[in-house]
Every structure is written in C-alpha cells, then in structure tokens.
C-alpha positions in Angstrom: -13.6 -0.3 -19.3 -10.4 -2.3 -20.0 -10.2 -4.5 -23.3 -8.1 -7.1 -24.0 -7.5 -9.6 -26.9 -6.9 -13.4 -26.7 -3.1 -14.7 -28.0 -3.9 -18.4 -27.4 -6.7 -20.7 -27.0 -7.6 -21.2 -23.0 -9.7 -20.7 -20.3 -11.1 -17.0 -19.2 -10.1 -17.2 -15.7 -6.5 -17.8 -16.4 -6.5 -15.5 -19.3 -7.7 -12.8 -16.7 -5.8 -13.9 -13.7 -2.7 -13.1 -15.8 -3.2 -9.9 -17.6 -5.1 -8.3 -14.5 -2.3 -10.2 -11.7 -4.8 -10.8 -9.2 -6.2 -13.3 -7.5 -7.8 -16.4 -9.3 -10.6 -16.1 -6.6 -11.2 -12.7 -7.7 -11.9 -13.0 -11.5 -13.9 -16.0 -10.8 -16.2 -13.6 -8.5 -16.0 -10.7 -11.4 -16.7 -12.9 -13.7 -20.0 -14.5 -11.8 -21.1 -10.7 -11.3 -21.2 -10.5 -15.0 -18.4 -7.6 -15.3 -16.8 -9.6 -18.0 -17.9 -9.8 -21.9 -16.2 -12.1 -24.9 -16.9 -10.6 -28.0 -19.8 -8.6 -26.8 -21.4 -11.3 -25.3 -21.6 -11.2 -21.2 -20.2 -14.7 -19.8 -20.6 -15.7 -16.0 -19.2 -19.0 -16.4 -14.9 -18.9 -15.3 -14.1 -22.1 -17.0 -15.1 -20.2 -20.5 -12.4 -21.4 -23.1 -11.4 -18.5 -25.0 -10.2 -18.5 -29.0 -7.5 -17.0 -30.2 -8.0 -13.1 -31.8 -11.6 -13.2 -29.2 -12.4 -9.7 -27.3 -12.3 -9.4 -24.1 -13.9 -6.5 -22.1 -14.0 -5.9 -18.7 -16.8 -3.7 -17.9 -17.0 -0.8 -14.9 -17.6 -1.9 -11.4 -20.4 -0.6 -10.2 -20.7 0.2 -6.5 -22.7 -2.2 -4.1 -25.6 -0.8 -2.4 -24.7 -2.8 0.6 -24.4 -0.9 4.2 -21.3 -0.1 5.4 -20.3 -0.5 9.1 -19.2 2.0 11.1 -15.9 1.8 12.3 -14.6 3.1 15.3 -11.1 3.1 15.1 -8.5 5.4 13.1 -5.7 5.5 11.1 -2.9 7.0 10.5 -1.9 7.5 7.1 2.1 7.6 6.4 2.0 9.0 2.5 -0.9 10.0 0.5 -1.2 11.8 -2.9 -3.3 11.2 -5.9 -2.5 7.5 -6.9 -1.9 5.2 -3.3 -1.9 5.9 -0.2 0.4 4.0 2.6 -1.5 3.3 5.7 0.0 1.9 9.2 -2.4 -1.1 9.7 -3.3 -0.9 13.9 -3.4 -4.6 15.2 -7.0 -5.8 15.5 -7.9 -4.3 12.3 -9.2 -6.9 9.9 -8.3 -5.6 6.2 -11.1 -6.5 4.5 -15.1 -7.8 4.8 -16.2 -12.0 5.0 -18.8 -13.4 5.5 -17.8 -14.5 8.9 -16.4 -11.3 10.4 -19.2 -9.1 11.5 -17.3 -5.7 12.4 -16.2 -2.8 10.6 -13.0 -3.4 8.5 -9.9 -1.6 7.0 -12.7 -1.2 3.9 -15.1 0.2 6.0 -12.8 2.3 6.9 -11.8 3.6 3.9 -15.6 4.2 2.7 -16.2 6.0 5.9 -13.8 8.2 4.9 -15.2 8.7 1.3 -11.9 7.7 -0.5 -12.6 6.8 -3.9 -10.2 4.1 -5.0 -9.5 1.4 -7.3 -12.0 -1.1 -8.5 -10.0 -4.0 -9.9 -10.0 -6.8 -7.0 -14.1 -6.1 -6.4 -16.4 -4.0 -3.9 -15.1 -5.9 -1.1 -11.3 -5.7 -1.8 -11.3 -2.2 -3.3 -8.1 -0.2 -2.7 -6.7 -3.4 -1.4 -2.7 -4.6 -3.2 -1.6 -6.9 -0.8 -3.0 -7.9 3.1 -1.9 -8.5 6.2 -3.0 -10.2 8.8 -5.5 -8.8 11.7 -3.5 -9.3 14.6 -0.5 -8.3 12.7 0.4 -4.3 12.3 2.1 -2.0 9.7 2.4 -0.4 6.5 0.3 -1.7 3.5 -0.2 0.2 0.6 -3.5 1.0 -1.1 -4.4 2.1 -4.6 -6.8 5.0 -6.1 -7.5 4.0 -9.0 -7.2 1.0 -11.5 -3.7 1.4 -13.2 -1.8 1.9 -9.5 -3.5 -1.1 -8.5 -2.4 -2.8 -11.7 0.9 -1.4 -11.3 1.8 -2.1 -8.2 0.7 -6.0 -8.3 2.8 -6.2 -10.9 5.6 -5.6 -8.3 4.3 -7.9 -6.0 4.5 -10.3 -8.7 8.0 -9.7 -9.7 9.0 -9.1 -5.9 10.1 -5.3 -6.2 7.9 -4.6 -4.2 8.2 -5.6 -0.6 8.5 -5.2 3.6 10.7 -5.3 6.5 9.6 -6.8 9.2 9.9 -6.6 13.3 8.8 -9.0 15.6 9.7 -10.5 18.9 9.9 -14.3 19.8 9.9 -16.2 22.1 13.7 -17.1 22.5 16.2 -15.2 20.7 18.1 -16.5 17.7 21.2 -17.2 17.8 22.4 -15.9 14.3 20.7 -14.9 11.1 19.3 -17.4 9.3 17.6 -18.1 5.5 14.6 -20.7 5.9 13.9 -21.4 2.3 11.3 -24.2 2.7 7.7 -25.2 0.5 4.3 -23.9 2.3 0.8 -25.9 1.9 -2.1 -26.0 3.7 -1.5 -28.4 7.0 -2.9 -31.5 6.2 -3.7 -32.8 9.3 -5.1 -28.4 10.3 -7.0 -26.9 7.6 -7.3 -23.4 9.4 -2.9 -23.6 9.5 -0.2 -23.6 6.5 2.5 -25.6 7.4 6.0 -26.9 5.5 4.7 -29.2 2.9 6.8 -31.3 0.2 4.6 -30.3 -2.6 4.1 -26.4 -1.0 4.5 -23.3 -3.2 8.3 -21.9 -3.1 8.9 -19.9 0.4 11.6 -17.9 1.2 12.6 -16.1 4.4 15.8 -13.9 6.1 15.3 -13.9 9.8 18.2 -11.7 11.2 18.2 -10.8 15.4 18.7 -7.5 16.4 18.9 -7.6 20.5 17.6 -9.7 22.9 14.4 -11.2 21.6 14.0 -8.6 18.8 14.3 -9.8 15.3 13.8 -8.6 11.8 12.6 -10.5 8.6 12.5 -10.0 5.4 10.2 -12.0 2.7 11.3 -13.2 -0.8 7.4 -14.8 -1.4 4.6 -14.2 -0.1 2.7 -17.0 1.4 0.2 -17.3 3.9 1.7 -17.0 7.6 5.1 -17.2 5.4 7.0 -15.7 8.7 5.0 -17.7 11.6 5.4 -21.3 9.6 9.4 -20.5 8.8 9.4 -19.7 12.3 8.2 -23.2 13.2 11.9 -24.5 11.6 13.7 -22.8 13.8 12.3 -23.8 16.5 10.7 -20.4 17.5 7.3 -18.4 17.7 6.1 -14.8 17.6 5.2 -13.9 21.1 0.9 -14.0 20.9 0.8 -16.2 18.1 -1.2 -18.9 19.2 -1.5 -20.8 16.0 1.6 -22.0 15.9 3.2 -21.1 19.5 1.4 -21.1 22.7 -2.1 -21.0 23.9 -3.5 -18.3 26.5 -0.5 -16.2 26.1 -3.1 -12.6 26.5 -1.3 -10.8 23.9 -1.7 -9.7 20.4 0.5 -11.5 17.8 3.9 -9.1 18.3 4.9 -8.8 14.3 5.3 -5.3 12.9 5.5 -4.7 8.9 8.0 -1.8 9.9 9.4 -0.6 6.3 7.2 -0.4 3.0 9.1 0.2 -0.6 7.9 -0.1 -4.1 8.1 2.2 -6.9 5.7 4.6 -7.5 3.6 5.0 -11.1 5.8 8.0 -11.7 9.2 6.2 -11.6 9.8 7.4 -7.5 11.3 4.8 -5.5 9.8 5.0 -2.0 10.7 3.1 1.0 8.7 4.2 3.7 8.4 3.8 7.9 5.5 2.5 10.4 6.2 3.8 13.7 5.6 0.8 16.4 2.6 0.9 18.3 2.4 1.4 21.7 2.0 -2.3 23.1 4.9 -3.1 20.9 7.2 -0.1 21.8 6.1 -0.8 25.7 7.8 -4.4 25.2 11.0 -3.3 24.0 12.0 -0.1 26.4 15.2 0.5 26.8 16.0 -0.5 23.1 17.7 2.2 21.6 18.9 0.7 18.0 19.1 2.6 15.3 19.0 -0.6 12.8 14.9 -1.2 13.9 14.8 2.8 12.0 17.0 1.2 8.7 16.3 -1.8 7.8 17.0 -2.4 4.6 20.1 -0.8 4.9 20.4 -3.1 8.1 19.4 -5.7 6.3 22.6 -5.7 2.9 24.9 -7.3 5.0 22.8 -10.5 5.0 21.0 -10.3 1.3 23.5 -13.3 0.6 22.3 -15.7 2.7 19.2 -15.8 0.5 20.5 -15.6 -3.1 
C-alpha cells in the first residue's frame, strides 16, 4: 500500500498521475477499480477534487482471474536480476493485451513464465515501463516490483533514460539531421500522428551510417516519434505502411538496438539487442562497428539537438 498526502487543492487524477508518473489513462482505470481511498473512504470517480492535508492510499492490486493466453513464441532476455529485467522485443510481438487484439502478448508472456512483477500501471500493463511498437523490435525494460517501476519512469520522465535506434529507409540520407517538430493526432487520420502546430514537443537525431542504414536517437517520446519525423525528411522505414508505402511484404525494419538507464542501485547500464535475423539478412556485408556503439557513435552529433 502506498500513502500519499495532498499539498494543494485539485483533482485525484492529476494528483496521482504526478506522484505515481504514469499514464493519466491508467489512474483513471485504478481509480474505477476502486484501488484508490481519500481519507479512508474508497472513491471511483477520477475527477475527485482533493483538499489540502487529505490522505491518499493506494491500495494492493489484486491479480485478475482472467485467462491467460498461451503464447507461442520466446524471448530472449538480455539482463535479469532481482529488480528489472531487459528483454529484446521480437517483431510481431504485441507488448501488451486490448480489447481488440485477440493473441497472446509480451504480458502473456511474462505470466506464462510466472514472473512476478510490478503492479503500478494495472493487471494488464504489469511489468510494463515504456512500449514499443509490434512490428517494431528491441530492448525494453521491465520492472519487478513497484519502486523499479516507479524509479525508472521517473527517468523516462526526466529523459535519462533512453534508446538507440537502427532502421533502414527507403533512400539514404544525405547527412545527419535534428527534426525537432510538434506531434498530434492527424486530423484528417485518427489511427496516424502527424506534425501538428499545437502537437506535444518532439525531438529527433537521425544520423546515416552506410547505404540505407541509419540510427536515431529520441529526446521525447511520442507516438511513432521516428516514422512522423521521418515524414520531414522526406523518407520512410522500409515496411512501414502507415506512413510509406502499401504492399511492401515486410515487417516495419526499425530496431531499438541500445537500452541505458540507471539502475535502483546507482549502476549505470547501457545495454545491446542483437538484430534479428530478417534484419541482419538485409544488411550482409555490413561490417560497422558503430551499429555495436552507438552512443558513443552517436557524441559527435549530440549538438545538433541541444
């Protein structure tokens, strides 16, 4: 049980949203499952306006009886111990259950597997930091137990916490290149994001390595951040056929290749995903030992973005 007490006069949601950094979306859905009490007294309503000095608790999840679905994939785990574990994501692999998507997920997964991890975003998100898409692959980080995940969103928040990426487009670019540019929903495309005046601040490093090989590196974290600065340039990921080319029988070709945050004990860890194979088979011949570095590869270019 975590218990908190109001500095200020406002709603519950935000108060929550906040102290817990996640999602609005999720305390509204904590809150509706009635894990949340003011002053003893259990409130389902989000919009609740706090007073100042009132307690707030935030009672233990208890675990759905709902049945889990059995997933028949693997995967590989990168760095495990006690607190998190870092996972590279295989494409095709959608992280977590809606009510739309009827296969086995990353969380079915993880239940399969009888890991017992944190609570904080809700049954369906447990474990779950940060996301990525399903046809996207790479590390992503998950969390045992209620401070790590508290932790590490903190560093999401703050932006200590982040990823190299590798992906391959479908025309080279010429020279690095900082798209710093506002991301909305697409008015006239609800299911796209697109570069909006009144978007949420963006900001993105794309810098080629050979050919049609690129890495990226993101300074926020919106929705399809990478595929809608893409759109600027002029450029798509190779498979992406939101916002490149239809019937292109591919997977979308981006790889979250290098993971580093700092670890509840004060360890700073940066770690790899190897490529998978449909990846790797695209780029033979590639030898670069910058693809194995990137954020090393990547301080010669940090100033493009300040």
């Amino acid at each position: 049980m975590q218990t908190f007490i109001a500095d200020k006069n406002e709603r519950l949601d935000k108060f929550l949203t906040k102290k817990l950094n996640v999602s609005r979306n999720q305390i509204e859905q904590l809150i509706k499952k009635g894990y949340v009490k003011v002053n003893e007294k259990l409130i389902t309503k989000s919009g609740y306006k706090l007073k100042e000095n009132e307690k707030i608790e935030i009672l233990p999840i208890k675990k759905e009886e709902k049945e889990t679905k059995k997933a028949k994939f693997d995967i590989p785990i990168l760095y495990e111990d006690e607190d998190l574990l870092v996972i590279n994501k295989p494409p095709g692999v959608v992280v977590h259950p809606a009510p739309s998507y009827k296969e086995a997920t990353l969380v079915d997964w993880l239940k399969q597997k009888g890991y017992s991890l944190s609570t904080i975003a809700g049954e369906e998100r447990f474990g779950i930091v940060h996301r990525i898409d399903k046809e996207t692959s790479g590390a992503l980080v998950i969390a045992k137990n209620n401070k790590t995940h508290e932790f590490l969103s903190k560093q999401l928040k703050d932006k200590s916490m982040g990823r190299y990426y590798l992906m391959l487009l479908n025309e080279p670019l010429k020279e690095a290149k900082c798209v710093n540019a506002p991301i909305g929903r697409n008015p006239k495309n609800r299911i796209k994001m697109a570069i909006v005046n009144n978007g949420k601040e963006a900001k993105t490093l794309f810098v080629p390595i050979i050919n049609n090989l690129t890495a990226a590196k993101l300074y926020t974290g919106r929705t399809h951040q990478i595929r809608v600065h893409l759109t600027k340039l002029g450029r798509f990921i190779l498979g992406d056929e939101t916002y490149g080319k239809k019937k292109q029988n591919i997977r979308v070709m981006l790889h979250a290749r290098e993971i580093y945050f700092t670890h509840p004990n004060g360890k700073k860890l940066s770690i790899i995903a190897p490529l998978f194979e449909d990846f790797k088979n695209l780029i033979k011949g590639i030898d670069n030992e910058k693809i194995n570095n990137l954020s090393s590869f990547f301080n010669s270019y940090e100033w493009m973005c300040k």
